[in-house]
Every structure is written in C-alpha cells, then in structure tokens.
C-alpha positions in Angstrom: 125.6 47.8 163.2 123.8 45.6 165.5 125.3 41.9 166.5 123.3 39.6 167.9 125.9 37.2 168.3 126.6 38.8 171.7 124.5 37.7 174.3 124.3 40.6 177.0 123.0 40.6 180.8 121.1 43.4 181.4 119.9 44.4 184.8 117.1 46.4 186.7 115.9 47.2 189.5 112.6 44.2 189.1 114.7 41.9 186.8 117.6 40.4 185.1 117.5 39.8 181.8 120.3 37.1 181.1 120.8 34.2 177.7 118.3 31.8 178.2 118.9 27.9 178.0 117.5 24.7 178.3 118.0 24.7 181.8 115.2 27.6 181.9 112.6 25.1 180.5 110.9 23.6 183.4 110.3 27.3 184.5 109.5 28.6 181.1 106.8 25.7 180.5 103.9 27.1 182.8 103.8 30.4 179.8 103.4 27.4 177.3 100.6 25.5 178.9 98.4 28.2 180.2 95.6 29.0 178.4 94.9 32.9 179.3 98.7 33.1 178.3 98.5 31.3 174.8 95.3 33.3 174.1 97.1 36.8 175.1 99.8 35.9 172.6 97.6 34.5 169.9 100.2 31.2 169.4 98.4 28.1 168.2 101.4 26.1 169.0 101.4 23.2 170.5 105.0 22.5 172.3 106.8 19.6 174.2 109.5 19.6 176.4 112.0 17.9 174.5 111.4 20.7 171.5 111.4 23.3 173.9 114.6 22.4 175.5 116.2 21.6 171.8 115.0 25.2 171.0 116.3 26.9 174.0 119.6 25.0 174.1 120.3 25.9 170.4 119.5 30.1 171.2 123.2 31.0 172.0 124.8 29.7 168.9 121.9 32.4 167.1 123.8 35.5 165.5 120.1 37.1 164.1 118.1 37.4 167.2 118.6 37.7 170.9 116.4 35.2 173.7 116.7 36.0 177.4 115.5 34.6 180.3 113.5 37.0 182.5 114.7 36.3 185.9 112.9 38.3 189.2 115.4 39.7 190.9 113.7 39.2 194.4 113.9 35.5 194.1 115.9 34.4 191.5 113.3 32.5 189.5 113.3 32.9 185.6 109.6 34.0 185.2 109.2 34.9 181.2 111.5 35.9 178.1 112.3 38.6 175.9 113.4 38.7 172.4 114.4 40.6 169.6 113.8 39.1 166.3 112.9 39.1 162.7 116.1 40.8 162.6 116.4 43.6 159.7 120.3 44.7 159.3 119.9 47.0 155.7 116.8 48.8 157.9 118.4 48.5 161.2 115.3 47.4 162.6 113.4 44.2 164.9 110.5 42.8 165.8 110.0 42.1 169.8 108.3 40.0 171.7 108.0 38.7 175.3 106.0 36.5 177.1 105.7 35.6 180.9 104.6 32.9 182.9 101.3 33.4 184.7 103.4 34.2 188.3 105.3 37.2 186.2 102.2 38.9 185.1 100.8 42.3 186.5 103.3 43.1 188.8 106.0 45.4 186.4 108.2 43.1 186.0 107.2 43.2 182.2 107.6 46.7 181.8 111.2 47.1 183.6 112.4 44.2 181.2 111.2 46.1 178.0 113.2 49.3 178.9 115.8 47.1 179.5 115.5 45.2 176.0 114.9 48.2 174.2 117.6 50.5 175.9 119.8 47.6 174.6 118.5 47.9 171.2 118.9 51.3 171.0 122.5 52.0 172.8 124.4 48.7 172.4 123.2 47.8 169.3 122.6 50.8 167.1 119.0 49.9 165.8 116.6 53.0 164.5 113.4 50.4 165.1 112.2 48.2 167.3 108.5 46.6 166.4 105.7 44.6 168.1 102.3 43.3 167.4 100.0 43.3 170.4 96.0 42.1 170.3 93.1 44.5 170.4 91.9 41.6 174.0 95.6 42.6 175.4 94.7 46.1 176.8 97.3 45.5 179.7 100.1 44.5 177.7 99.6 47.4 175.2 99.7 49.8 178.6 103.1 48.2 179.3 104.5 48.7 176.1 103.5 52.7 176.1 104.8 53.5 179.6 108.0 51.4 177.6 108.2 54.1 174.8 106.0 52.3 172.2 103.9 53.8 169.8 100.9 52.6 167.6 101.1 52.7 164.2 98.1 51.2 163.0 95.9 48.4 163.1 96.4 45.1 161.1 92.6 44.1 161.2 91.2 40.9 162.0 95.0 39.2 162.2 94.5 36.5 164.1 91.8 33.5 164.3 90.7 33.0 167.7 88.3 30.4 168.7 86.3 31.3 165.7 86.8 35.2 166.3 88.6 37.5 164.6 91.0 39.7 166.8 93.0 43.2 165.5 96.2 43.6 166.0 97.8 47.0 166.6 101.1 47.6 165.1 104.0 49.3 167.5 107.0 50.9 167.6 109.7 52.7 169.2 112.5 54.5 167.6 115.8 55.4 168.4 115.4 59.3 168.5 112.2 59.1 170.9 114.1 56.8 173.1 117.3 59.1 173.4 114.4 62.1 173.5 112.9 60.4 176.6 116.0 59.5 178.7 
C-alpha cells in the first residue's frame, strides 16, 4: 500500500527530484507568473508569495500526496515540481502533475523527472495507476508524457475555459504492468 508520508529523493541522470519547501519559492515563482506557463497548465490562479511559501512549507507534514522540487542536476537550481495527487488508496491509484519554470522547459529535463516519479509510484509505492490531464494546445508535453509510458484514454471535451475558448483535454495513464513490461 502506498505512503506518501515518506518523502523520497529520487535521482537521474538530468535531475533530482527532492521534498520541496518554502525555501524553493523564489525559484518556483517564475512557473507562476508566466503567462505561456499558466496557459499550458490551464490554472486560473492567481498566487502570492506569502501563500506560496505557506503552501510549500506545509508539503512535508502531507501523508496523501507527494511535492518535489525539480532540481537540474548540472547546476543545482530547482527549476519545476512534480506531484502525485488526488491520492486513491481502495483503487491504488493518482493523479500527476508537473510544472516547470520557463528555463526548465524543452530541454528533457521533464521527461527524466516523470520516469523518475512514476518508477517511484510503481516500485516504492505499489500503485496499479498513475493519471494526468494534459491540453489538446500542449502537444509537447503530451510527447513527454508518452516517451514516459503514458497512455491516452480519451478526451474530456471542451474542459477548460480559456480566454473565451474552449480547450479538450486528453485523459492519461500509465499502469503498473506496462511500466514493469517496459523496463
């Protein structure tokens, strides 16, 4: 049974996947502000420091989800996070989500730390599913997630409100036999 009370390092060859905390905020803040970054991840949200480093500094006391820090291993700079959420223990299933800031993106970094996450999910913490959402204008991320071992299921259509446009959203997943299948 998964415990998400535990708050693993994981490491690659790109990154490090380590707890985040408050301390990550000023690095973290650049993926809240930017606008090509919000719109990619559909979030309407509007955040301050102060919330952000009360939300951060309260993720290691969590026991239903897991937030790291996505630090580049080349320089040592936390550049994005990953998560596993929505945590669903009688289905042994989560959702997952990450986000970068604009000096993490298109350069692999986002693909290494989802094999990471996901190996994590699948070997240290027994779960069968691991879910995402990603939008239909998100081609790139939805590449990074298949070379990751995510599948689409289907399409949740028009799911999110976008500067007066609807925008699908394509379900995925990966499961526990199709990772061990693929390693």
């Amino acid at each position: 049974m998964a415990d998400f009370s535990h708050k693993p390092t994981l490491t690659g060859d790109l990154v490090v996947l380590r707890p985040v905390t408050e301390d990550d905020v000023p690095a973290l803040l650049p993926m809240f502000e930017d606008p090509e970054v919000t719109r990619l991840t559909g979030s309407h949200a509007r955040f301050d420091e102060p919330a952000l480093r009360r939300w951060y500094g309260s993720r290691a006391a969590t026991d239903d989800r897991l937030d790291l820090a996505v630090v580049e291993r080349a320089t040592g700079r936390v550049v994005g996070e990953a998560v596993l959420h929505e945590w669903d223990p009688a289905n042994e299933s989560c959702a997952f989500r990450i986000g970068f800031a604009p000096e993490g993106i298109g350069r692999g970094l986002g693909t290494e730390a989802t094999r990471l996450l996901l190996g994590h999910a699948f070997d240290a913490l027994g779960l069968y599913r691991v879910w995402l959402e990603v939008y239909a204008f998100n081609p790139r991320a939805r590449r990074a997630y298949e070379k990751a071992g995510f599948r689409p299921e289907g399409v949740l259509r028009g799911a999110l409100s976008w500067e007066g446009e609807r925008v699908d959203a394509t379900v995925m997943a990966a499961l526990a036999p199709e990772w061990t299948a693929r390693a």
